[in-house]
C-alpha positions in Angstrom: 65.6 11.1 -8.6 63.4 10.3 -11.6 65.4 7.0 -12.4 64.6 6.0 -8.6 60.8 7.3 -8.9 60.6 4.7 -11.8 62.0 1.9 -10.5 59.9 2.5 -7.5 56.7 2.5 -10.1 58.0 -0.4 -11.8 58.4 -2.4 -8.6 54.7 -1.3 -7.6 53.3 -2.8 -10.8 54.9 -5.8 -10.6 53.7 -6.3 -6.9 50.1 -5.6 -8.3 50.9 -8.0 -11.1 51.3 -10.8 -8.8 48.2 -10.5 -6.7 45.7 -11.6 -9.2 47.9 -14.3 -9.9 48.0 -15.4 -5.8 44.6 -15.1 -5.5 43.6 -17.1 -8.6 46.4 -20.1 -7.7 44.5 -19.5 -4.0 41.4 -20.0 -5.8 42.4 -23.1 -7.6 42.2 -25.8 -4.5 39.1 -28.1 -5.6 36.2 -27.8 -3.4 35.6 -30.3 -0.4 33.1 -32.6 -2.8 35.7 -32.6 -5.3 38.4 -33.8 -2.4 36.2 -36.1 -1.1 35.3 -38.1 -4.4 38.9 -37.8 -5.3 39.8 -39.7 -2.0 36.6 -41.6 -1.6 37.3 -43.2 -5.4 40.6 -44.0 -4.5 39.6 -46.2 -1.9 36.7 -47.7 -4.1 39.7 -48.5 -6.5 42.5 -49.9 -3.5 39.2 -52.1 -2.4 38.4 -53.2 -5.8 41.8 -54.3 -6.6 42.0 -56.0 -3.5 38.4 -57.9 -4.0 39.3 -58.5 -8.0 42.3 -60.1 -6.7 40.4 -62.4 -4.0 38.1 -63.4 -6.8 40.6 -64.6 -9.4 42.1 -66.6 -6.4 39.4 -67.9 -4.4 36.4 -67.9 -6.8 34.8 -71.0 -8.0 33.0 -70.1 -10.2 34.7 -69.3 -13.5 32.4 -65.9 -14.3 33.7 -64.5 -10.6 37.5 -65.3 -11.9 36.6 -63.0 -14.9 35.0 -60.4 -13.6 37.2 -59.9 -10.8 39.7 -59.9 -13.2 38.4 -57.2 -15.2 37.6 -55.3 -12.0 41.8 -55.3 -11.3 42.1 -54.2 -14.8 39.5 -51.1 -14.9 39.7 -49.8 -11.5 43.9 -49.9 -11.5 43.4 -47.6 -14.8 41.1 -45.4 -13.3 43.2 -44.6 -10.3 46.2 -44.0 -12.3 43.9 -41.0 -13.4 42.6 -40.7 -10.3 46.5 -40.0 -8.7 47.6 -37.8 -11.6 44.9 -35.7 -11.1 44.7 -35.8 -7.3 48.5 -34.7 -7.8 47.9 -32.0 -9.7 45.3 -30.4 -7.5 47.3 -31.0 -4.5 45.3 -33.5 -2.7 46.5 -36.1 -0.6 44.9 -39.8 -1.5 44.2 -42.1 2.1 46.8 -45.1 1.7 44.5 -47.5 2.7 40.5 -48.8 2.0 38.4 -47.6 4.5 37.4 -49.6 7.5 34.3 -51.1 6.3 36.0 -52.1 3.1 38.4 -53.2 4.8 36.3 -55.9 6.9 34.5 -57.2 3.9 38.2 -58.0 2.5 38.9 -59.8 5.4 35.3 -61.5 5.6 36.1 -62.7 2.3 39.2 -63.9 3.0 38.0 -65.9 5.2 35.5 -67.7 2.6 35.9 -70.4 0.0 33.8 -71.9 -3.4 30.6 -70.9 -3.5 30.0 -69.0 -0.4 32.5 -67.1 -1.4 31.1 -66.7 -5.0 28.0 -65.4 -3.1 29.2 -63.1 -1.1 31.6 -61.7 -3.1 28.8 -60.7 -5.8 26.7 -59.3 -2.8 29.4 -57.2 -1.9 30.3 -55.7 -5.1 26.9 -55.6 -6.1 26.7 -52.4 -2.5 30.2 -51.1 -3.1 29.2 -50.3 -7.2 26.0 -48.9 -5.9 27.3 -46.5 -4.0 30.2 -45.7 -6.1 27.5 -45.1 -8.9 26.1 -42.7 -6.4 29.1 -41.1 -5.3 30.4 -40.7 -8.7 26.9 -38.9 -9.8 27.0 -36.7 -7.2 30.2 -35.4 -8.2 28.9 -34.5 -11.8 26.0 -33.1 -10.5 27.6 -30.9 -7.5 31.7 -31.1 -8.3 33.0 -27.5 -9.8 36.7 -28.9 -10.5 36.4 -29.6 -14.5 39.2 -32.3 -14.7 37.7 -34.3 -11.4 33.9 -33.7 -12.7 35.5 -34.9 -16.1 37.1 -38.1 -14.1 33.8 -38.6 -13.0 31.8 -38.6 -16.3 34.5 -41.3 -17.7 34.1 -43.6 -14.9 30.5 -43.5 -14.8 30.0 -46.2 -17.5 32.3 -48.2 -16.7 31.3 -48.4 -13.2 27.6 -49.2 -14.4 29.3 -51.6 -16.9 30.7 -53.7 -13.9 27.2 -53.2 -11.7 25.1 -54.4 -15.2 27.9 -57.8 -15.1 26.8 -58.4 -11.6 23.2 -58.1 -11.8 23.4 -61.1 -14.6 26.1 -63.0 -12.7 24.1 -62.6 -9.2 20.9 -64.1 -11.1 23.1 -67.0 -12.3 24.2 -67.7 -8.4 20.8 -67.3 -6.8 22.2 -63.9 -5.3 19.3 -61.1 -4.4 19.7 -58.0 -6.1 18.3 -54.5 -4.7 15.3 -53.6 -5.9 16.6 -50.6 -6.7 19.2 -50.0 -9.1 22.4 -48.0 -9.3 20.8 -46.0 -12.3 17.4 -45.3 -10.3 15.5 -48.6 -12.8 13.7 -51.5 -10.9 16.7 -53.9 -11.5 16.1 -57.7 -12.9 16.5 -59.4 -9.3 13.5 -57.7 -8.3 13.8 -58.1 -4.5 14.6 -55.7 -1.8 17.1 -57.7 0.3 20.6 -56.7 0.1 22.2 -59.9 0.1 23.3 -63.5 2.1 25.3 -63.2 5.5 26.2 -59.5 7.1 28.3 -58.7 4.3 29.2 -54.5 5.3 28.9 -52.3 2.3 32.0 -50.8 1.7 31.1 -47.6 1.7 33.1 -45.3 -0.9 32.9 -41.9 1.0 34.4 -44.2 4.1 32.2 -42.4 7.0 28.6 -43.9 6.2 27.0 -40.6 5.9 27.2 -40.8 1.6 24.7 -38.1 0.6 22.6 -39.1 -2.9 23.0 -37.2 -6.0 20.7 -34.9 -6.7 17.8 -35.4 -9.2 18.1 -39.8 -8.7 16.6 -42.2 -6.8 19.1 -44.2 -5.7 17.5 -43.9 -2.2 15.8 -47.3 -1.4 11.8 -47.5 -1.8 10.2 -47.9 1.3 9.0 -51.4 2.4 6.5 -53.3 1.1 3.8 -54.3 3.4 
């Protein structure tokens, strides 16, 4: 009777053993703005591939070739860490670029020599804006540590690609923002956001990107 009493103690603690445990793997599933950058920098990446791709083909100019070249070569490292730790945290990556992304790819397939030059700078001059913004926002407001951690190693690189377009759109006669990814009055000096209707391709893929807290990557108001 004792033996039975025991076992029926022993079984208890183990059951109350396993409950912390539950709760904290429960616990563990990253918060919606850590899902969201996961998934919105994935697509940044599947677009930038894409567009680095276009550019070694179709550029003219030889600095578009190199840069876009470079863009295959960062952004296909940074979603290899991207999927291993999207993996680990059990979220599921979109196959595909969003739609907007999407229709600048095909706008620029469509293009050829220098107005293809042109508009591919514009183009990835918006997307690394906004991937500059999504990506602070997710240091700023992410609670994941390895996603926030993602974040803080692909912020300079993503302002190192952004800094190479500002210098290549001034060589092509391209406008930049006024307003920088880092929040700085950039060289250009102009508010217009580019030649042609060039769509940003928007990194969170639904338009409605909220800033990061504490920058002001919001646009300044126009100039009378």
């Amino acid at each position: 009777m004792l033996g039975i009493k025991r076992l029926g103690l022993l079984a208890a603690l183990v059951v109350v053993g396993l409950a912390p445990a539950a709760a904290a793997q429960a616990a563990a599933q990253p918060s919606t703005q850590d899902t969201q950058y996961l998934q919105a920098v994935h697509q940044v990446n599947l677009f930038e591939i894409t567009a680095g791709n276009l550019a070694q083909q179709k550029g003219q100019n030889q600095q578009v070739k190199d840069l876009g070249k470079m863009f295959v070569t960062d952004h296909t490292q940074l979603d290899q860490t991207v999927q291993s730790t999207a993996q680990q945290l059990n979220v599921q990556l979109p196959a595909d670029p969003t739609a907007d992304q999407q229709k600048v790819l095909d706008k620029l397939n469509g293009l050829n020599g220098a107005q293809f030059d042109k508009e591919w700078v514009t183009a990835q001059l918006a997307g690394h804006v906004q991937a500059i913004q999504a990506t602070q926002t997710e240091i700023s407001q992410g609670s994941e540590q390895s996603v926030v951690q993602l974040a803080q190693d692909a912020l300079p690189v993503l302002q190192a690609h952004y800094d190479a377009l500002v210098a290549l759109a001034q060589t092509l006669g391209v406008p930049v923002p006024q307003t920088s990814a880092s929040g700085t009055p950039s060289p250009g000096g102009t508010t217009s956001p580019g030649t042609g209707d060039t769509e940003s391709p928007a990194p969170g893929g639904n338009g409605t990107e909220e800033p990061a807290p504490g920058t002001t990557e919001t646009p300044e108001p126009a100039q009378s």
